[in-house]
N, C-alpha and C positions, 0 to 999 in steps of 0.2 A: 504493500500500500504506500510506505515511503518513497520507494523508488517510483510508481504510478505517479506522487502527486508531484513531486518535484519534474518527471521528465513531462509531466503536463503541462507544468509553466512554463517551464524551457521550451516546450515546440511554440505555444500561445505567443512567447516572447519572440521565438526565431520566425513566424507563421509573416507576423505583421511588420516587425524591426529589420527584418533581413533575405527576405524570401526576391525581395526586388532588388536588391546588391547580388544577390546570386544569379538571378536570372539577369543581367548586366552581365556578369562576370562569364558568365555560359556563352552568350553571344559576343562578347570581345576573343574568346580563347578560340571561336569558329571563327574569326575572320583573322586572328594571328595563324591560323593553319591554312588559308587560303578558301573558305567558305563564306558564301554570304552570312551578313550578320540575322538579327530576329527582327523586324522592325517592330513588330507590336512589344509594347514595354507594358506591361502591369500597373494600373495604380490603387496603393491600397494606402486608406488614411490611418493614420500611427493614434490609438487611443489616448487620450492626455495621461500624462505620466504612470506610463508603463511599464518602465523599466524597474521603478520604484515602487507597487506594490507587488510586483511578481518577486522583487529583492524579497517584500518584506513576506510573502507569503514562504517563500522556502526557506527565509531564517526561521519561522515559526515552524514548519517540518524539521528543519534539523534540531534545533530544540528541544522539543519535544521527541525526535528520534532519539536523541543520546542521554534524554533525563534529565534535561538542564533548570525543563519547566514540563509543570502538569498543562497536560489541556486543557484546554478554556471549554466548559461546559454550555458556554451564553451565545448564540451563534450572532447577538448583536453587541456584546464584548469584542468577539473577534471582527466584527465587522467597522466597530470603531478604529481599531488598533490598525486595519488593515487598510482604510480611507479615510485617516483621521485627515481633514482638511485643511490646516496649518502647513503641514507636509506633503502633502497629494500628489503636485506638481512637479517639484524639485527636490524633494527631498527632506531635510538628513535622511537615511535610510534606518530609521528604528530600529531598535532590540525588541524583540516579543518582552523579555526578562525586564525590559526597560521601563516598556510606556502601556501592559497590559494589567500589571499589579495596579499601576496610576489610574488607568478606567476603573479597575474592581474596586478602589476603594472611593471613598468620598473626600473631595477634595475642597480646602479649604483655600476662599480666596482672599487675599490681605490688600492692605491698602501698599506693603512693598510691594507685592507680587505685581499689581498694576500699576504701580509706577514704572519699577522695572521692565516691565511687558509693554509698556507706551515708550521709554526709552528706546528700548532694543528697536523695537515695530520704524520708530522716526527714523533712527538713524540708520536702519538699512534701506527704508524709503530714498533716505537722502545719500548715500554711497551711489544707489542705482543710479538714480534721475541727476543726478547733480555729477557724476565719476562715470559710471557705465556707459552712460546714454551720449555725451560728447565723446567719448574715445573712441565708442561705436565706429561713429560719423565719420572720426578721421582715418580709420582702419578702413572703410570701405572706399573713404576718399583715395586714400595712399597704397592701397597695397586689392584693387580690386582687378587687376589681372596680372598676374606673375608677369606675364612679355614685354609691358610699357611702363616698367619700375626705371626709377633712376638708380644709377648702379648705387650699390651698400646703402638704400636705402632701408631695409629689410632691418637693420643692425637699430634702428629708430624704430622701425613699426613692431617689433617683436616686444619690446617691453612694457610699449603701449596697448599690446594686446593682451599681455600678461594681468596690469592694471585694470585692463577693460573684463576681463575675466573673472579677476575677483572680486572685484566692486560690484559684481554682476550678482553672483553667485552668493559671493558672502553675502551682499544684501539682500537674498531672496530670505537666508538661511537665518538672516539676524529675524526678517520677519516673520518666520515660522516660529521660531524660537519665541516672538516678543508676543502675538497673540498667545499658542500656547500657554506664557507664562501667566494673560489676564484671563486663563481659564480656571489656571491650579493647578497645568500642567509642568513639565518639566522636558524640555526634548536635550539631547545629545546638542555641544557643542561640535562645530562643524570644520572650522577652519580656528587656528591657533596662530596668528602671525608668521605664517609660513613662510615671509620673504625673507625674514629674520635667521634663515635657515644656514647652517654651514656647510651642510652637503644634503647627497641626493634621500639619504634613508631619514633622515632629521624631517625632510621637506615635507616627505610620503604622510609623516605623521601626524602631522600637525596642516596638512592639505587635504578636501573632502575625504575626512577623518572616517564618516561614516562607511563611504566605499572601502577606502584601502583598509578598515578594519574588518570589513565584511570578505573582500579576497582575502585575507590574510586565516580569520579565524574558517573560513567554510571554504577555500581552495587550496594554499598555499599548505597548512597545517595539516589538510587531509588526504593532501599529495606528499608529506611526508616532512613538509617544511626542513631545518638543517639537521635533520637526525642521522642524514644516511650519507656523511660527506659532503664535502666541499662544494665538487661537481655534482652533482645532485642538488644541492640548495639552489643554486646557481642556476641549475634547467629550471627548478619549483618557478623560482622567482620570473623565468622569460614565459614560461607559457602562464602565469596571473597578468604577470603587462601586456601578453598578447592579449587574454579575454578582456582584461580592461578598456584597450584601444576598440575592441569592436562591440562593447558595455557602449560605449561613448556614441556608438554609428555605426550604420554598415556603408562604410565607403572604403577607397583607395587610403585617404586620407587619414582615417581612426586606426587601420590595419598598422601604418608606417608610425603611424607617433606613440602606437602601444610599444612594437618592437624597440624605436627608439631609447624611451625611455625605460625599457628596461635594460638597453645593453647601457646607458648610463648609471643605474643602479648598479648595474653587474662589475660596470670597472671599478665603479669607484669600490665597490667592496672586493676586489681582486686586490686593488692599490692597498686596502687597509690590513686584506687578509698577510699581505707579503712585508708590511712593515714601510711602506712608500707612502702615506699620506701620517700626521701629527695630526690632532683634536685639540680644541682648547689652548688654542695658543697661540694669543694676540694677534699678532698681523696675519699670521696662516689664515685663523679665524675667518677675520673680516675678508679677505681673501676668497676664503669656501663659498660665503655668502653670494661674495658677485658671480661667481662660476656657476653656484646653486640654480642665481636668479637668471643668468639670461641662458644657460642650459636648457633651465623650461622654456622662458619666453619664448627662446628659436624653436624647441619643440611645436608650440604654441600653432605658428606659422602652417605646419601639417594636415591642421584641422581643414586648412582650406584647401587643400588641392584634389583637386575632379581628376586626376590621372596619374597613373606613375613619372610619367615624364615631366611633372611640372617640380618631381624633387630637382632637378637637372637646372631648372631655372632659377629656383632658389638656390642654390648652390654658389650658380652662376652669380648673382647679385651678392650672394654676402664676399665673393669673392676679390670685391673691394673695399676700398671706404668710404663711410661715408662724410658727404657734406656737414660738416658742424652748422650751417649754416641753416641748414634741414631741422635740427632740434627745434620740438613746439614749445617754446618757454608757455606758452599761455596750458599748455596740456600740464607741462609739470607742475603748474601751479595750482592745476586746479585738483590732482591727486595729493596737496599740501595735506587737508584735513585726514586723509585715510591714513598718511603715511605719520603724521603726529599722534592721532589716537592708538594705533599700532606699537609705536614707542613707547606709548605712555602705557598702554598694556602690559608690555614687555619688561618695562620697569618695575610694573607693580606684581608681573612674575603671576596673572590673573589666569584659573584656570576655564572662564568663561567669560566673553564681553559684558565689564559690567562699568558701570558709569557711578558705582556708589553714590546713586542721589538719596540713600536713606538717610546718612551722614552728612552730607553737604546739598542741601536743595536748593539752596542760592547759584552753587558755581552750577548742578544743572542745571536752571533755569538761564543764567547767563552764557552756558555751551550753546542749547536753542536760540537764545537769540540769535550769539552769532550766526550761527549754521541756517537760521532761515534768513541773513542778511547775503551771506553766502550762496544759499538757494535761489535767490532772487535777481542775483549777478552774474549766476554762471550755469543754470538750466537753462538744458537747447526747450522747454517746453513743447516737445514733442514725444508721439507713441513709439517705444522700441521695448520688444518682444526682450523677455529675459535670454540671456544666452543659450543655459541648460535647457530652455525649452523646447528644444528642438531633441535633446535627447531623452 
């Protein structure tokens, strides 16, 4: 019965998510062998966040497979737990063990709790519309066909896509979190100041926590994770970044940036396995960080390419340098706010984004101000679709 319900999600997920990358993929391999192609292509509409409760439906089978938790007798328990609508869309990917105890019992809501829940809720409003949504613009402005790029300009759009990615995301995940919290609820933090990162396994941890913990504890671990040798860990860890890259999409483009970032995983824990990389130590440190952050970003760039050959052109372009002249002083500026609250997170060494307005309600109230004077001067005021929404 376990194995029935789990390979029922997986085809449900593969049926809608992937059935039309494949058939793509069927008719490009007939015309690489000198066959005509398929012209009739398939269209099949992707159900809103799909990815995301079929995650949460087979964490709750394995769960309950290994005895981690009893089953839920309620089948409107499970049905909350399963479509709770904070999360629906984007995510965090829940724990059954987490947020199903939270439905069964009765939850008490305080005058913090909604404070904190109006906090979280604003300010990832304001990361999106005010950070996400201009960076958007200039990402599609600057980097919307690989072939008419100015050379090394790539080396400027990738970090801008990185910012435009997490202001995206993290603000969906602050607002699932901040309603949520004026429920009574309590959902998983999601992202931990990840740019802050020294190398690639620090990154993983502290970036959509809820996914890489969910490869980690139901793929990685049950394919043997590092019990069985080196080389062994090491294949574990590239076939979780391959299922991650095509978790993300079924294109050219999720395939390449899964593999990617897993053989950057994989060096860098070769380098550390051999005694060739130093931790915690000052300049290296800082150092790790910038290698960290634009490792991704370039990764970043992969999402968008509709073909194998367009890795060839980016290549091509980072293969120079770029224009300083090219830098958006108006973009960096306007990712000031995320990258000061980040800091200031980081200082206070916080295990969840909190704004501590129970203890200071003055400096909250004066953070809002500014941030809606802020909002007021640098929202494009216009409609753009969450990032992850497409996955």
């Amino acid at each position: 019965m376990f194995i029935f319900g789990v390979s029922a999600n997986l085809l449900y997920l593969a049926a809608f998510k992937y059935f039309v990358f494949v058939w793509q993929l069927f008719s490009d391999l007939k015309i690489n062998f000198g066959f005509p192609g398929i012209v009739w292509k398939p269209e099949i509409i992707l159900p809103i966040g799909i990815s995301f409760y079929t995650f949460h439906n087979i964490s709750y089978l394995i769960e309950v497979y290994d005895k981690r938790i009893n089953p839920t007798k309620n089948f409107f328990t499970f049905a909350i737990y399963d479509l709770f609508f904070p999360l629906l869309l984007l995510g965090p990917i829940e724990r059954p063990g987490n947020l199903i105890p939270q439905i069964e019992s009765e939850q008490t809501i305080t005058k913090e709790k909604i404070w904190n829940g109006i906090s979280l809720f604003l300010w990832g409003v304001f990361i999106k519309s005010t950070i996400a949504d201009p960076f958007s613009r200039y990402v599609e402005i600057h980097a919307s066909s690989f072939e008419s790029l100015e050379p090394g300009i790539l080396w400027i759009v990738a970090p801008v896509i990185a910012f435009q990615v997490y202001a995206d995301f993290f603000g969906y995940s602050l607002c699932a979190m901040g309603l949520a919290e004026m429920m009574g609820f309590q959902l998983m933090n999601n992202f931990k100041r990840p740019f802050f990162s020294s190398n690639p396994s620090e990154f993983w941890s502290k970036w959509h926590i809820s996914l890489s913990t969910w490869l980690r504890d139901y793929v990685y671990i049950k394919l043997g994770g590092n019990r069985h040798g080196f080389l062994r860990e090491n294949t574990n860890l590239m076939v979780v970044w391959f299922l991650a890259g095509i978790w993300h999409g079924a294109g050219y483009g999720f395939v390449i940036w899964g593999v990617y970032l897993g053989l950057c995983l994989v060096l860098y824990r070769c380098l550390k396995h051999y005694g060739l990389v130093k931790e915690n130590i000052g300049f290296i440190s800082h150092l790790g960080v910038f290698f960290t952050f634009y490792s991704f970003s370039l990764g970043l760039l992969l999402f968008r390419i509709q073909s194998p050959s367009e890795t060839i052109l980016i290549l091509q372009n980072l293969s120079s340098l770029p224009n300083l002249s090219s830098i958006p002083l108006m973009i960096l500026l306007t990712a000031l706010p995320l990258i000061l609250f980040d800091f200031w997170q980081e200082k206070k060494d916080t295990d969840r984004p909190n704004f501590f307005i129970s203890t200071k309600p003055y400096t909250f109230l004066f953070i809002f101000f500014f941030l809606f004077l802020w909002f007021s001067l640098f929202s494009p005021f216009g409609k753009q679709d969450f990032f992850y929404f497409q996955f």
